[in-house]
C-alpha positions as CSV (number, residue, x, y, z in Angstrom):
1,X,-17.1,-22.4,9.8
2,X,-19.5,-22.4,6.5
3,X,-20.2,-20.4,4.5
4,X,-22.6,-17.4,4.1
5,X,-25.8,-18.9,2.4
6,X,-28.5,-16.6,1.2
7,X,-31.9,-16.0,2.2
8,X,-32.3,-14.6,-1.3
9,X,-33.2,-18.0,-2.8
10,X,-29.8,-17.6,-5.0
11,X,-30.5,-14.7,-6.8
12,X,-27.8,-12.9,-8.7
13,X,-27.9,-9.6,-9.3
14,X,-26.7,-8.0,-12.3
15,X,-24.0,-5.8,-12.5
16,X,-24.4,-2.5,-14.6
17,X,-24.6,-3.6,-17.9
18,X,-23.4,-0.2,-19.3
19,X,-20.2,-1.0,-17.7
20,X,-19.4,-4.7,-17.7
21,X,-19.0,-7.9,-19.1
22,X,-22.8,-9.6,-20.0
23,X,-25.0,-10.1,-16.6
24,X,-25.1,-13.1,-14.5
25,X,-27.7,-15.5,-14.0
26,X,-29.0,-17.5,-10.8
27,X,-26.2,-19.3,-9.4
28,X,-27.2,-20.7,-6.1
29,X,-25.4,-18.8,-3.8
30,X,-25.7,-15.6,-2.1
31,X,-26.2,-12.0,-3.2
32,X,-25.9,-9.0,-1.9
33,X,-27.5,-5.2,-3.5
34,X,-25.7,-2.6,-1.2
35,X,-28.2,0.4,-1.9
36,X,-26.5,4.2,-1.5
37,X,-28.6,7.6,-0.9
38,X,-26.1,9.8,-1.2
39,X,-26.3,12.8,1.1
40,X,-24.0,15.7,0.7
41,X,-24.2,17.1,4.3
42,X,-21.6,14.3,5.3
43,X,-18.6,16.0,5.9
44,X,-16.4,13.5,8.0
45,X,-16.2,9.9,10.1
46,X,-14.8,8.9,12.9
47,X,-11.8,6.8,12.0
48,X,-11.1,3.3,14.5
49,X,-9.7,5.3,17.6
50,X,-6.6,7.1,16.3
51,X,-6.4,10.1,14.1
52,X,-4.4,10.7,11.4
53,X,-4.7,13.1,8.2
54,X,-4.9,11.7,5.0
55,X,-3.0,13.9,2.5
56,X,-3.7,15.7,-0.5
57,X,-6.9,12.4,-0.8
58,X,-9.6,10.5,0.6
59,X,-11.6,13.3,0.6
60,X,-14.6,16.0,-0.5
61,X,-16.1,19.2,0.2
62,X,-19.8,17.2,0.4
63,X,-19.0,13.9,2.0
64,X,-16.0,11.7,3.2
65,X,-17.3,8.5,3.6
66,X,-20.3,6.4,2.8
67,X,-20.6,3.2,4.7
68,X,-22.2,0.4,2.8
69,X,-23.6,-2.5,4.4
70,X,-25.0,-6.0,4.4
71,X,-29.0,-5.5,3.0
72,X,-30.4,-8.2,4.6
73,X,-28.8,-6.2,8.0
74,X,-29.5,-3.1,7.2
75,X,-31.3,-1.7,3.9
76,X,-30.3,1.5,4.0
77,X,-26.8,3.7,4.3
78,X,-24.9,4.1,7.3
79,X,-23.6,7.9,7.2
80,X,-21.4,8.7,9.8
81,X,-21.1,12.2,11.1
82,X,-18.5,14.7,13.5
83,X,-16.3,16.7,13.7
84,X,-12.8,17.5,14.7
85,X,-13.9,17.4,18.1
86,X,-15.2,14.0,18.5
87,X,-12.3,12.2,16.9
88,X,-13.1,12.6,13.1
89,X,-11.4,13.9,10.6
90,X,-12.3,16.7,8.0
91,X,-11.5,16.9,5.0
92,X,-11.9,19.3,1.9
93,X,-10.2,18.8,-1.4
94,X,-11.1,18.2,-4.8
95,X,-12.7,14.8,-6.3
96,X,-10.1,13.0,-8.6
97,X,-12.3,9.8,-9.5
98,X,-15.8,8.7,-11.1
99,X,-16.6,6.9,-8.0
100,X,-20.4,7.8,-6.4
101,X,-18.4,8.9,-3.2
102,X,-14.5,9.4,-2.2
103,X,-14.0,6.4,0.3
104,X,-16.7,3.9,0.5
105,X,-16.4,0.9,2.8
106,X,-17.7,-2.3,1.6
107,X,-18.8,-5.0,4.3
108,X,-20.3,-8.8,3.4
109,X,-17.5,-10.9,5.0
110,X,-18.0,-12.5,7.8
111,X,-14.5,-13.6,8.3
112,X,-10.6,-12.3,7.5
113,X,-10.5,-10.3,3.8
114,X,-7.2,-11.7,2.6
115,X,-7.2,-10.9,-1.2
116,X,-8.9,-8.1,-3.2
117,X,-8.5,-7.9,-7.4
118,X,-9.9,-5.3,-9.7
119,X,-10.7,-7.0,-12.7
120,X,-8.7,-5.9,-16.2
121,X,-11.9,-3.4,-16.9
122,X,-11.5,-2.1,-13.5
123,X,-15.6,-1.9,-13.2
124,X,-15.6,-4.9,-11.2
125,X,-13.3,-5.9,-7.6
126,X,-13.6,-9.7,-6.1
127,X,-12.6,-9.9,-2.3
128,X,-11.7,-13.4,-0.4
129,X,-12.2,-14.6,2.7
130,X,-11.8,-16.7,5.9
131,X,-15.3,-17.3,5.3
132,X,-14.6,-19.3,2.4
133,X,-16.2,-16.9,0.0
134,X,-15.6,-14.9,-3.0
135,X,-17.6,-11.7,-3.0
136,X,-18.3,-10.0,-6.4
137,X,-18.1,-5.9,-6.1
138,X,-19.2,-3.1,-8.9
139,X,-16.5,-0.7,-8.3
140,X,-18.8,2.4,-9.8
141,X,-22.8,3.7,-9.3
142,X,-23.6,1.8,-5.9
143,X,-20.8,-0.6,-5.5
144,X,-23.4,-3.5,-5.9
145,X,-22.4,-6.5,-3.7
146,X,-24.1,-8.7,-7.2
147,X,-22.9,-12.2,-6.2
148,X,-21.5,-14.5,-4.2
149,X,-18.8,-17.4,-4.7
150,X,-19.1,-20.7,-2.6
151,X,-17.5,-23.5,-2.8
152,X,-13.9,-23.9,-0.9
153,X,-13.5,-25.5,1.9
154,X,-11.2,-23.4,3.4
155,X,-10.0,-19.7,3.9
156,X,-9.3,-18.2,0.3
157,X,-6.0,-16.7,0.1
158,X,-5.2,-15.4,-3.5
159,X,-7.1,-14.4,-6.7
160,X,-6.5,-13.5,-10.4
161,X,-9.0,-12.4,-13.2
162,X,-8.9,-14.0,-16.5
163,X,-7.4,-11.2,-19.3
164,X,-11.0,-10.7,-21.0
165,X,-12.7,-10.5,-16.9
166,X,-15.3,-13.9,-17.9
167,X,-13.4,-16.2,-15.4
168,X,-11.7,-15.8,-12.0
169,X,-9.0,-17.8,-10.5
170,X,-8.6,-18.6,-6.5
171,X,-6.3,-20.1,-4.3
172,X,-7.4,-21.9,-0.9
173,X,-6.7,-23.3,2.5
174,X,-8.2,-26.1,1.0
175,X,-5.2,-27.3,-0.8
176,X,-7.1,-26.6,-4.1
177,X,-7.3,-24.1,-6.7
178,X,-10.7,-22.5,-8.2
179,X,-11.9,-21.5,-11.5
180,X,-15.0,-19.7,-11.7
181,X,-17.4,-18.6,-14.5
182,X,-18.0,-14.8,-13.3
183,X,-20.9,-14.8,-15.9
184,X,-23.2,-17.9,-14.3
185,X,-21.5,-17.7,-11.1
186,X,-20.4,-21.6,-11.4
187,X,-17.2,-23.0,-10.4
188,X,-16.4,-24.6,-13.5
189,X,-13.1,-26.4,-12.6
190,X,-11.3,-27.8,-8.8
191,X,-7.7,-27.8,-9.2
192,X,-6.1,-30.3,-7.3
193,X,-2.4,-31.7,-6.8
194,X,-0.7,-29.3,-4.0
195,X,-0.8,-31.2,-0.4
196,X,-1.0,-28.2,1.5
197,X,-2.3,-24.9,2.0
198,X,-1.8,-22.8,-1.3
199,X,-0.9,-19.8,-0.4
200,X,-0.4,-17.5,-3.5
201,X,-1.5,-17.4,-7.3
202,X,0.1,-15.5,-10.4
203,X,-1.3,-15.7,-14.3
204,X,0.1,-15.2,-17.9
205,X,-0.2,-11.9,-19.1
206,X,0.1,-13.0,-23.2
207,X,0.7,-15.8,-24.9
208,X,-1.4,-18.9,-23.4
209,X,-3.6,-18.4,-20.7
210,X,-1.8,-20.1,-17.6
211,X,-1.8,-20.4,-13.6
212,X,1.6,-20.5,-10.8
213,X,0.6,-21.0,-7.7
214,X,3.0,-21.8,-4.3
215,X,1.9,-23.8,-1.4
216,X,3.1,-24.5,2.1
217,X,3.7,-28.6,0.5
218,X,7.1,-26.5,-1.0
219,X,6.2,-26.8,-4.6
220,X,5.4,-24.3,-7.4
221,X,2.4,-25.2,-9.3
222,X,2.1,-24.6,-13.4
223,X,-1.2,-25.1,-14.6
224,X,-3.6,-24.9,-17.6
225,X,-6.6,-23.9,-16.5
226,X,-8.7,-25.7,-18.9
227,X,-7.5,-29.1,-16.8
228,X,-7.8,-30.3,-13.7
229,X,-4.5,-31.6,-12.9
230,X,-0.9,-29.2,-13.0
231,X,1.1,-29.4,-16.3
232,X,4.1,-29.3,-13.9
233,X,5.6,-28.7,-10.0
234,X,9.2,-27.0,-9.5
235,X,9.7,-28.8,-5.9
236,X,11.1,-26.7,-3.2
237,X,12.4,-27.8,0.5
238,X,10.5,-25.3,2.1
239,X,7.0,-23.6,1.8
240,X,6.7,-21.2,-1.1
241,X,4.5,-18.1,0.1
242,X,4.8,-15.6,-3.2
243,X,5.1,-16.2,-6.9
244,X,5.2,-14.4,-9.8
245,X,5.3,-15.2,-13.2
246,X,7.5,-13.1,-15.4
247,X,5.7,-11.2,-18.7
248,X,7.5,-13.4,-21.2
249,X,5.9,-16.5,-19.5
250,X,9.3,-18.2,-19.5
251,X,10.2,-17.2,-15.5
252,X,8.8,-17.9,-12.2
253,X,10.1,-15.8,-9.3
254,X,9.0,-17.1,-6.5
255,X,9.3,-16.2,-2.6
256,X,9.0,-18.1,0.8
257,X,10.4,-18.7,4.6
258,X,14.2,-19.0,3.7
259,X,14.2,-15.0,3.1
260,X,15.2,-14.9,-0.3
261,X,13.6,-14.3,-4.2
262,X,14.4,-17.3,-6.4
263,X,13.9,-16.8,-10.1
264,X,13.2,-19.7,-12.0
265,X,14.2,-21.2,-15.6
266,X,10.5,-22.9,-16.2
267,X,11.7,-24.9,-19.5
268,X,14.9,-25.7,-17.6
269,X,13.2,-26.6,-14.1
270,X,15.9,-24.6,-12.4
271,X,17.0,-21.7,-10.6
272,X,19.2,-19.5,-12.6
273,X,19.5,-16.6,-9.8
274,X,18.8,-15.5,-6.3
275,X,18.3,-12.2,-4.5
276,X,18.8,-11.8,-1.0
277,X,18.0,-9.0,1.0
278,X,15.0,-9.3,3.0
279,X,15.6,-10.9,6.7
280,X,12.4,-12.8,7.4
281,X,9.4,-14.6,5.0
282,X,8.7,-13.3,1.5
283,X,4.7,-12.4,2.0
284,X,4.2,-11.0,-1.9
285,X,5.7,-10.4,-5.2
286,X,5.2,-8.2,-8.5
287,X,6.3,-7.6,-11.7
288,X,6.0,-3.5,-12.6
289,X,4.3,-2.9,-15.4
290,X,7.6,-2.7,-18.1
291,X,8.4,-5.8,-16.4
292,X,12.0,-4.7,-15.8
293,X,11.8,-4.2,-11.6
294,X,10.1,-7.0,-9.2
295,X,8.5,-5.7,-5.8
296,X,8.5,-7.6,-2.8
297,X,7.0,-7.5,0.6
298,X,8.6,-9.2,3.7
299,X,8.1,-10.1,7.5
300,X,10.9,-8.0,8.1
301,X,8.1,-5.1,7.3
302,X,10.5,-3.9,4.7
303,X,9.0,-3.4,0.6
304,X,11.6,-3.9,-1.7
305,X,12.8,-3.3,-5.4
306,X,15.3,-5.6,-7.5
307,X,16.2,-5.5,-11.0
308,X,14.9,-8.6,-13.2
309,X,16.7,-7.0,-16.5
310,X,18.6,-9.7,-18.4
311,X,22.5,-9.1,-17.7
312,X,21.7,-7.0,-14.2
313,X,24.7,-6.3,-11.7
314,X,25.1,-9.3,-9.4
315,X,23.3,-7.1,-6.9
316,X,19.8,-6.7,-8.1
317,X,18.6,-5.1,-5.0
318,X,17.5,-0.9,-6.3
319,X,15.3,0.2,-3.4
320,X,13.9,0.1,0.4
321,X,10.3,1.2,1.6
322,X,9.8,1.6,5.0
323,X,6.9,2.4,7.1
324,X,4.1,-0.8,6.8
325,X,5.2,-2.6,9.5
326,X,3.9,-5.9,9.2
327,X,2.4,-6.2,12.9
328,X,1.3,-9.0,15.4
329,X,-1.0,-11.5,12.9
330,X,2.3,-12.1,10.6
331,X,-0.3,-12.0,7.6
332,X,1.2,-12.6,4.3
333,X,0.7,-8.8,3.3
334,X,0.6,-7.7,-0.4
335,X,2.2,-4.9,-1.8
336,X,1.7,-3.4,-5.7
337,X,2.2,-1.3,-8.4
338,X,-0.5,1.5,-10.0
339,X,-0.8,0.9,-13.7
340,X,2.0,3.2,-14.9
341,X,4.8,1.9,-12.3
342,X,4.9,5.3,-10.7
343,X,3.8,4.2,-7.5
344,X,4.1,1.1,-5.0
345,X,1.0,0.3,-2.3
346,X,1.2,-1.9,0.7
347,X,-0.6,-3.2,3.6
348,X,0.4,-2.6,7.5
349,X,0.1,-4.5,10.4
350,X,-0.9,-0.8,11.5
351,X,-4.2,-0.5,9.9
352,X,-3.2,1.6,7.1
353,X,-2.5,1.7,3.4
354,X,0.7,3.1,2.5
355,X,1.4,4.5,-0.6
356,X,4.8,5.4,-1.6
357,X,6.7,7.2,-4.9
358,X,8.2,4.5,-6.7
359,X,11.2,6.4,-7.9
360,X,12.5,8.1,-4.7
361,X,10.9,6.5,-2.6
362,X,9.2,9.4,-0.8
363,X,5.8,8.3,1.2
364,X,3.0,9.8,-0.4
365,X,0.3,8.8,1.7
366,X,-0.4,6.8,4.9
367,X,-4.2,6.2,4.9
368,X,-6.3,5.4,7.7
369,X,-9.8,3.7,7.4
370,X,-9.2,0.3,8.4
371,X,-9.2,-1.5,12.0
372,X,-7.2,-4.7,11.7
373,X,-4.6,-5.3,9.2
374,X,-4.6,-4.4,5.9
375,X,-4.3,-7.8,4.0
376,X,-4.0,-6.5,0.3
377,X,-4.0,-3.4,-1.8
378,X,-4.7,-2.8,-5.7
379,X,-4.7,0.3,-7.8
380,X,-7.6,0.5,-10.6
381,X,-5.9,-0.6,-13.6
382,X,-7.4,2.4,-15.1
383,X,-6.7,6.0,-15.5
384,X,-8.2,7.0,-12.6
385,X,-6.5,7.6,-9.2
386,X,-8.3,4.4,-7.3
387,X,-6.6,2.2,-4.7
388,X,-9.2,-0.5,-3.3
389,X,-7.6,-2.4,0.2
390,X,-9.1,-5.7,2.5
391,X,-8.2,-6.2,5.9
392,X,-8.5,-8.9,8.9
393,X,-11.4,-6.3,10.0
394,X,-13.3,-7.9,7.6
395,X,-14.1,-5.2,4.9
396,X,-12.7,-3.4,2.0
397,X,-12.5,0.2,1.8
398,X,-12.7,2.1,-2.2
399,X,-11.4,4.9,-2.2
400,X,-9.4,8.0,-5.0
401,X,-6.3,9.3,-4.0
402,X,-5.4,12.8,-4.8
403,X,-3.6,13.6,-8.7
């Protein structure tokens, strides 16, 4: 497989300067400009074969969604059109969001989305791929597809932003982890040192900028991103498929194919506690926001709360989410928080992004759009009520929830 390589001679467009970071320059590899002409007789789509309501969300009294595609495939806007009779849905409820249109499906890929970030500032999302590519996303005005990132050799599996959205972090079949220049569109740095695949990446959220990653080899990676080489390795017997790095910087909590969370002592290179619970592989793990509760995804196509407070009953297990079955591909799927710990997302095995009430643990929303696997979901870290999700159909779909 290679990569997609542009017949745009390189060019890099700009994002929109009003709402980002300084604009990028030529950086030798593809890019994308997703043009939208909004038209406000849309009033539904036809959703992959099976219909299903999406609550209270995902929807307007103008338009439900807007498909954007590849330009050099098509330079114009796909709109979709029915009714209730040909299998679509329809949908009227208020907008909740700044986006140009309720749900918007992004395509570029040509391969398996696995990872999809917003970046600190929310105006920008990066998406990764069994095509080996990192695509670059404006999450408002036309969801310009402005650049593309080439350079792995294999699938990429993971991302993080840098805190101040200049640099972007990615993890890779390719045994090796990236660091990218968002600005110039340059991989600045190859991280290498695991000896397998690399399956999952976490970063610092204060003190010194630094990178976890976990890898099929068994070990946890520490690194500075500054260097090429890991500061440090906690080894493992077994391959580690989710980390997470605690808020303080001084814990790793890290998941993998014995079942079980293992949280880490970093200065002491040791476990200090385990929580057991989950009955097949660890697929993803994060910290909520007060960095008190760590959520979990599983295998066992259970989600999953535990208490990380110092001095915690023995059992740290709080809560059980059930409804994203993990399906056939036994994809690591991702599950998160939304900014204010409120809510939890995941991906299914049965095309749709669930959303649940973090508290009770009441569904909230199960949303169609997608038609393979939903890989990964992320809220905006905003105020606004925006959940972005990828999937093994290739594309990501942007959409607002209801308030």
């Amino acid at each position: 497989m290679t990569s997609i390589r542009s017949s745009l001679n390189g060019r890099f467009h700009p994002p929109d300067t009003a709402r980002s970071p300084p604009s990028p320059v030529a950086i030798g590899h593809q890019s994308i400009l997703l043009p939208l002409q909004i038209q406000t007789e849309v009033l539904a789509v036809t959703m992959s074969g099976e219909k299903r309501p999406a609550p209270e969300g995902f929807g307007t009294s103008h338009q439900l969604v807007v498909k954007r595609n590849k330009a050099a495939e098509n330079a114009g806007t796909e709109l979709v059109k029915g009714s209730s009779q040909n299998g679509a849905l329809i949908q009227s409820v208020p907008r909740t969001s700044g986006l140009d249109a309720p749900i918007m499906e992004l395509t570029g890929h040509s391969g398996e989305v696995f990872a999809v970030r917003f970046d600190p500032t929310a105006q920008h999302i990066a998406s990764g791929s069994m095509d080996r590519s990192i695509l670059l996303w404006n999450t408002y005005g036309q969801c310009e597809n402005y650049g593309q990132l080439t350079g792995h050799r294999g699938a990429v599996l993971d991302l993080q932003w840098s805190r101040d959205s200049r640099a972007l972090f990615s993890a890779s079949a390719d045994m090796t982890l990236g660091s990218w220049d968002v600005e110039t569109g340059e991989r600045v740095r190859r991280h290498v040192g695991h000896e397998e695949i690399i399956n999952c990446l976490d970063i610092s959220k204060r003190g010194q900028e630094l990178l976890v990653s976990g890898s099929d080899d068994g070990s946890i990676g520490i690194w500075d991103p500054r260097q090429k080489d890991a500061l440090d390795y906690l080894q493992t017997e077994l391959p580690i498929t989710a980390v997470a790095l605690s808020e303080a910087g001084n814990e790793i909590y890290s998941g993998g194919i014995d079942n079980t969370i293992h949280a880490w002592d970093i200065r002491k290179k040791a476990i200090v506690y385990s929580m057991a619970g989950h009955t097949d592989t660890i697929t993803s793990l994060q910290i909520s926001p007060d960095s008190q509760t760590l959520l979990s995804n599983s295998h066992d196509s259970t989600v999953r709360t535990w208490d990380i407070r110092p001095f915690a009953p023995t059992n740290r297990q709080m809560k059980t989410y059930d409804g994203a079955p993990v399906g056939l591909e036994k994809n690591l799927i991702r599950a998160s928080w939304d900014p204010k710990g409120e809510k939890i997302a995941a991906g299914s095995g049965d095309r749709s992004v669930v959303v649940w009430e973090a508290k009770t643990g009441k569904l909230l929303y199960k949303l169609p759009g997608h038609k393979g696997t939903v890989n990964d979901v992320r809220f905006s870290p905003n105020d606004e009520p925006i959940i972005v999700s990828c999937s093994s159909d290739r594309n990501l779909v942007l959409g607002e929830l209801g308030k």
